[in-house]
C-alpha positions as CSV (number, residue, x, y, z in Angstrom):
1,X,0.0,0.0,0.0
2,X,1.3,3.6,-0.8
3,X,1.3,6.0,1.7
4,X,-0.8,9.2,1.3
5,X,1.3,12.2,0.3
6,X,0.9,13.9,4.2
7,X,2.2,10.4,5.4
8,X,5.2,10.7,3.3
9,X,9.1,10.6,5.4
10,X,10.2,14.2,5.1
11,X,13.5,13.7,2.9
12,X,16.9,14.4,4.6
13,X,17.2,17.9,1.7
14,X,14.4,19.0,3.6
15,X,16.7,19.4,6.8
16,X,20.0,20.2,5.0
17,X,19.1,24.0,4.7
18,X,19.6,26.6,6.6
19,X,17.8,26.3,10.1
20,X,16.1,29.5,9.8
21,X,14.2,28.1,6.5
22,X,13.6,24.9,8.4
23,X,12.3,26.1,11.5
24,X,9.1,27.3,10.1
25,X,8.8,25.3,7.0
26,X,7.9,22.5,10.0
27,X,5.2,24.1,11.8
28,X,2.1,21.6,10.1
29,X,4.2,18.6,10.0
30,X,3.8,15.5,12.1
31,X,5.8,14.1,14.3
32,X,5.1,10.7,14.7
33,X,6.8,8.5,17.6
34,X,6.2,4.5,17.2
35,X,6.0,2.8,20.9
36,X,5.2,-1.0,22.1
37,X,1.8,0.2,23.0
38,X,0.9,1.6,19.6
39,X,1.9,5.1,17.4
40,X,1.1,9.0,18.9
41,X,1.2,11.6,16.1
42,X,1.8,15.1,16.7
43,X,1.0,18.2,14.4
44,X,4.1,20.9,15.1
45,X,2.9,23.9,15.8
46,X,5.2,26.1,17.8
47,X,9.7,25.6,17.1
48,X,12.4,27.6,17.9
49,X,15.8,27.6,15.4
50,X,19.2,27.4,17.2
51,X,21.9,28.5,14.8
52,X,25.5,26.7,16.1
53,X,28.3,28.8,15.8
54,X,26.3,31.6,15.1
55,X,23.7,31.7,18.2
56,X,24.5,32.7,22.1
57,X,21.2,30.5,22.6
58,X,22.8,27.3,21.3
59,X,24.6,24.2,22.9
60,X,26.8,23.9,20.3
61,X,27.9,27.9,20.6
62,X,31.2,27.2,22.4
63,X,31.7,23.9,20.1
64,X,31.4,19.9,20.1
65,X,31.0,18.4,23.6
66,X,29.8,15.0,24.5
67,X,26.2,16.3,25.1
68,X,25.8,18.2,21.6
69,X,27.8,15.6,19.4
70,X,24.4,14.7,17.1
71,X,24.0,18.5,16.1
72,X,27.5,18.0,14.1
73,X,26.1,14.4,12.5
74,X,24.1,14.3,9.7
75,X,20.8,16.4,9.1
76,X,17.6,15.2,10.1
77,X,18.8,13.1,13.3
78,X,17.0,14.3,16.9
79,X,19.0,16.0,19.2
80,X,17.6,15.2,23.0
81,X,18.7,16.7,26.1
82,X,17.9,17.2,29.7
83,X,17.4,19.9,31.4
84,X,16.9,21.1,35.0
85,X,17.2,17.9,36.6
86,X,14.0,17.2,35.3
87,X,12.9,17.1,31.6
88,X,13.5,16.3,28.2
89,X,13.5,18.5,24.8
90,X,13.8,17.5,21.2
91,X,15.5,19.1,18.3
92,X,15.7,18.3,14.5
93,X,19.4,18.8,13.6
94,X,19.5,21.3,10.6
95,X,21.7,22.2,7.7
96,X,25.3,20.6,6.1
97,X,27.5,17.7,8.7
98,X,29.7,19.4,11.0
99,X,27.7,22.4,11.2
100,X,25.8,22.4,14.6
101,X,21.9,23.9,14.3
102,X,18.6,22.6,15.2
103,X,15.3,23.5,15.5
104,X,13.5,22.8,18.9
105,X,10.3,21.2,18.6
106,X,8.7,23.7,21.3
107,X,4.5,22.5,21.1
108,X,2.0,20.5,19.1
109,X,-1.4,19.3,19.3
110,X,-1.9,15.1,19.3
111,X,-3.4,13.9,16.3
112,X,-3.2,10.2,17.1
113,X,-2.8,7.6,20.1
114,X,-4.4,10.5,22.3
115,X,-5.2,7.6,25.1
116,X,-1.2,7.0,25.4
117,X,-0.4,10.3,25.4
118,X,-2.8,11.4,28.3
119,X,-1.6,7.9,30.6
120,X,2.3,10.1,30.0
121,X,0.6,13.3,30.5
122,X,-1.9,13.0,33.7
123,X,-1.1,16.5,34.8
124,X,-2.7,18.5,31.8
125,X,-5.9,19.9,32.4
126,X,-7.6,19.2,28.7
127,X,-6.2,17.9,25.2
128,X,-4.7,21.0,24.5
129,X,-2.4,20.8,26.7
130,X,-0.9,17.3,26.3
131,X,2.1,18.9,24.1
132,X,2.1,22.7,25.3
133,X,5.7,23.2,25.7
134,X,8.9,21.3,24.9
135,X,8.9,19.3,27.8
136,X,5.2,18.3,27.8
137,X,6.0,17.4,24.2
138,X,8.4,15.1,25.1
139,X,7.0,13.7,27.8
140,X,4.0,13.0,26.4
141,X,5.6,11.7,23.4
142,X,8.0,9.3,25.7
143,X,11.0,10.7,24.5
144,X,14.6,11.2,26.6
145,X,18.3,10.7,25.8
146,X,17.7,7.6,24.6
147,X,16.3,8.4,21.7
148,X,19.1,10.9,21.1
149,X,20.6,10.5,17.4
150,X,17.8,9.0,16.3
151,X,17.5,9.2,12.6
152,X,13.8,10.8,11.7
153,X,13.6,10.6,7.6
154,X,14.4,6.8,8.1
155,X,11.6,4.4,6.7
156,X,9.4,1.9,7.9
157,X,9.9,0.8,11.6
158,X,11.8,3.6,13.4
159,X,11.0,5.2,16.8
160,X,10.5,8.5,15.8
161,X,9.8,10.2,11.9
162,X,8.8,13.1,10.5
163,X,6.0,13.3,8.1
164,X,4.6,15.6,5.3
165,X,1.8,16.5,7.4
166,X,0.1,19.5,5.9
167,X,2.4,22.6,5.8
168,X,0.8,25.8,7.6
169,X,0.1,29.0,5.5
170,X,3.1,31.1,5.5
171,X,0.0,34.5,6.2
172,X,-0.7,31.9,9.3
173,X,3.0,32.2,11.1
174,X,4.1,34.5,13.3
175,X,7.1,35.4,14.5
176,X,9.3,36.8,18.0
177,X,11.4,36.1,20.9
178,X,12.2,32.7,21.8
179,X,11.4,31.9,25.1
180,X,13.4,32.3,27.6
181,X,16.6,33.5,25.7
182,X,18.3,36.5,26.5
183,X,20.0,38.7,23.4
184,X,20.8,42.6,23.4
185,X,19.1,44.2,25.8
186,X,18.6,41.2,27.5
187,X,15.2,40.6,26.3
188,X,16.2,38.0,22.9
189,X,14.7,40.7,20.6
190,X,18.2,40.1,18.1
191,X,16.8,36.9,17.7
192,X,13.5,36.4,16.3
193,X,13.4,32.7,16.2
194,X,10.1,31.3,17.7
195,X,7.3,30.6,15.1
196,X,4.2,29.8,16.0
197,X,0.9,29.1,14.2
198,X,-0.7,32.2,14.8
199,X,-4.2,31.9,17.2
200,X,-3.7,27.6,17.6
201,X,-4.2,26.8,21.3
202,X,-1.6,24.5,22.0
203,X,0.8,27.0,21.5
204,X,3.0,27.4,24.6
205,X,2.8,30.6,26.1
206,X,5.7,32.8,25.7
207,X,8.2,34.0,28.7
208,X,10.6,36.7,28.2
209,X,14.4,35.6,30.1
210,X,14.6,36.7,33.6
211,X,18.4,37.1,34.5
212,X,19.5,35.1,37.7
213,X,20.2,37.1,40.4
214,X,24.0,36.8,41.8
215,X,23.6,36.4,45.8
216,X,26.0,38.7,48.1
């Protein structure tokens, strides 16, 4: 059986461009993670692009460690870390090998295997909410370092791919801030990078960066 054309493995050229064409050329795909208890699909609708060498905000801005070695592999891999002691994020690694960018997968709504993703997401309040925000889309999706360097244009049986899906309107995108990033000024205004499908309600809320204060 052939798969329908929104069903079809995003190619690796798709990735191996420039993250800032990537990032929102995602929102409207689906992410689509296979478990033991059946598949959870998830329509992107919020990212964030992380440019390497070029970025303050990125892991791999003060070069290759042990933690941000997939972002130099090959384009279209997923880049998982962990953060505050706590949760899990997911990336798409962007553009040519040995060039560290990604583009954080920041919210989504679930399209399939809602059930599953509610049993991983007890704490959400409605639907909406299962994938509001990196970590909730992790979690929900039942992702963590394990799944690091996966490879998400692979075919047939893979943990986690990215499909076609149905690309959102370019008049439907918005753009700002990311969240949580500082920049000049030291609100992240130099970098524009979050995109968002404009009025969708699983869009994560955005927070501007709040610098830590030193103690005395």
């Amino acid at each position: 059986m052939i798969a329908p054309p929104d069903r079809m493995p995003l190619p690796r050229e798709f990735f191996d461009r420039p993250v800032l064409e990537v990032a929102p050329d995602l929102l409207g795909r689906t992410l689509v993670r296979t478990t033991p208890d059946g598949p959870i699909a998830v329509r992107i609708t919020e990212v964030e692009a992380y440019d390497g060498p070029n970025d303050p905000g990125s892991h791999a801005y003060r070069g290759r460690t042990a933690r941000n070695e997939v972002m130099f592999g090959p384009p279209g891999h997923v880049y998982v870390y962990f953060t505050y002691g706590m949760w899990h994020c997911m990336n798409l690694v962007c553009g040519p090998e040995g060039r560290a960018s990604a583009v954080l997968l920041r919210a989504g709504e679930v399209i399939e295997g809602v059930e599953l993703a509610r049993k991983r997401r007890v704490s959400a309040r409605n639907d909406k909410e299962l994938a509001k925000g990196p970590a909730r889309l992790a979690t929900a999706l039942e992702v963590d370092r394990a799944l690091d360097g996966t490879d998400a244009c692979a075919c047939g049986e893979t943990p986690l791919r990215m499909l076609t899906g149905t690309p959102t309107a370019p008049d439907l995108v918005r753009t700002g801030p990311r969240t949580g990033v500082a920049g000049e000024g030291g609100n992240g205004e130099a970098h524009p990078w979050r995109y968002w499908v404009t009025g969708d309600p699983t869009v994560s809320p955005y927070r501007a960066h709040v610098p830590r204060r030193r103690r005395s």
